[in-house]
N, C-alpha and C positions, 0 to 999 in steps of 0.2 A: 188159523184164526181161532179165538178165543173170546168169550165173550160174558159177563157177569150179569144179574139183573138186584137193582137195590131200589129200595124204596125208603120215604121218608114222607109219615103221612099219606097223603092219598097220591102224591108223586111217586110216577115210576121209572125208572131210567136203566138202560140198557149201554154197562160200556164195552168195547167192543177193539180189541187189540188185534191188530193185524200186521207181526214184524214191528217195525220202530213205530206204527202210528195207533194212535188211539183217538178213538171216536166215541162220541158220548152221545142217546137217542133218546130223545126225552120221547115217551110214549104215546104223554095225554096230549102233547099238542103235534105230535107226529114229525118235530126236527130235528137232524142231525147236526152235529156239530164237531170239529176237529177241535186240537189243544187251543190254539190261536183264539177260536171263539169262549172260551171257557169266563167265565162269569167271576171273578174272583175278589176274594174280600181283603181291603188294604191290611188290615190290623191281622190277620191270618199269613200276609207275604212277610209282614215285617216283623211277625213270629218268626219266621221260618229263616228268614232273612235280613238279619239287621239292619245289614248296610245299605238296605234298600229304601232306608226309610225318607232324606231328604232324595230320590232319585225319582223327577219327572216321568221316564220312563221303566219306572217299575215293573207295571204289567207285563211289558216286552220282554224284561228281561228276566223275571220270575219264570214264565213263560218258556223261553229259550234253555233256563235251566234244568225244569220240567225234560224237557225233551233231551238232553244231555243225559240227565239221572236216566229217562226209559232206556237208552242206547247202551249204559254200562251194563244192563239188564239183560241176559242173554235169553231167556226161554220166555214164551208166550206166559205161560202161567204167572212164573214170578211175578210178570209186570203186572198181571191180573189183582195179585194176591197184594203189592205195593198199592195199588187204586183203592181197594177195598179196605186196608189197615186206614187209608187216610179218610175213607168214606164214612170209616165206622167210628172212629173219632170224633165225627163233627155230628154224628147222631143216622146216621144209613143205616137201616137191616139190609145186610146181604142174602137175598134170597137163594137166586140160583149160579151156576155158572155153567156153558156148554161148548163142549169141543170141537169146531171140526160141522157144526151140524148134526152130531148124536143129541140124546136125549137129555134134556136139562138133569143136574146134579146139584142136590141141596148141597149149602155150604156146611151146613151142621153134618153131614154124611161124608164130610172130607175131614183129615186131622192134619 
């Protein structure tokens, strides 16, 4: 288990990879959430994804892809390090990330 903390604003969120699944924890209002509940912006999917643009069920299937891409992903971290390039794109500071339950590691203290 693996686990990042980013922030955006006064927002702080904890994601949190464990094998194929990932979990996102928003801090200030104390909920967890799996890929499934993930919050996601149409014009962000239909960047990413074309052909999803007339497709009623979008969500679903942006989603389902999402989880395909973690699975080619073989190590904890990578998936880590994929979460954070896209976090950090749309404006996240990645603060910290921790392994295992050791001691938090800045991200600027990793190369």
């Amino acid at each position: 288990m693996i686990q990042g903390t980013f922030s955006l604003g006064q927002d702080l969120v904890q994601v949190v990879v464990k094998g194929n699944e990932l979990m996102f924890y928003d801090v200030s209002s104390g909920q967890m959430t799996v890929m499934e509940g993930l919050k996601l912006d149409m014009s962000g999917v239909i960047k990413a994804f074309p052909d999803l643009k007339d497709d009623e069920e979008w969500r679903k299937k942006a989603i389902n892809r999402l989880k395909e891409h973690m699975k080619k992903i073989s190590k904890e971290m990578d998936k880590l390090n994929y979460v954070k390039n896209e976090l950090v794109a749309f404006g996240w500071n990645a603060l910290y990330f921790q392994k295992c339950g050791w001691r938090p590691t800045k991200w600027k203290d990793v190369v």
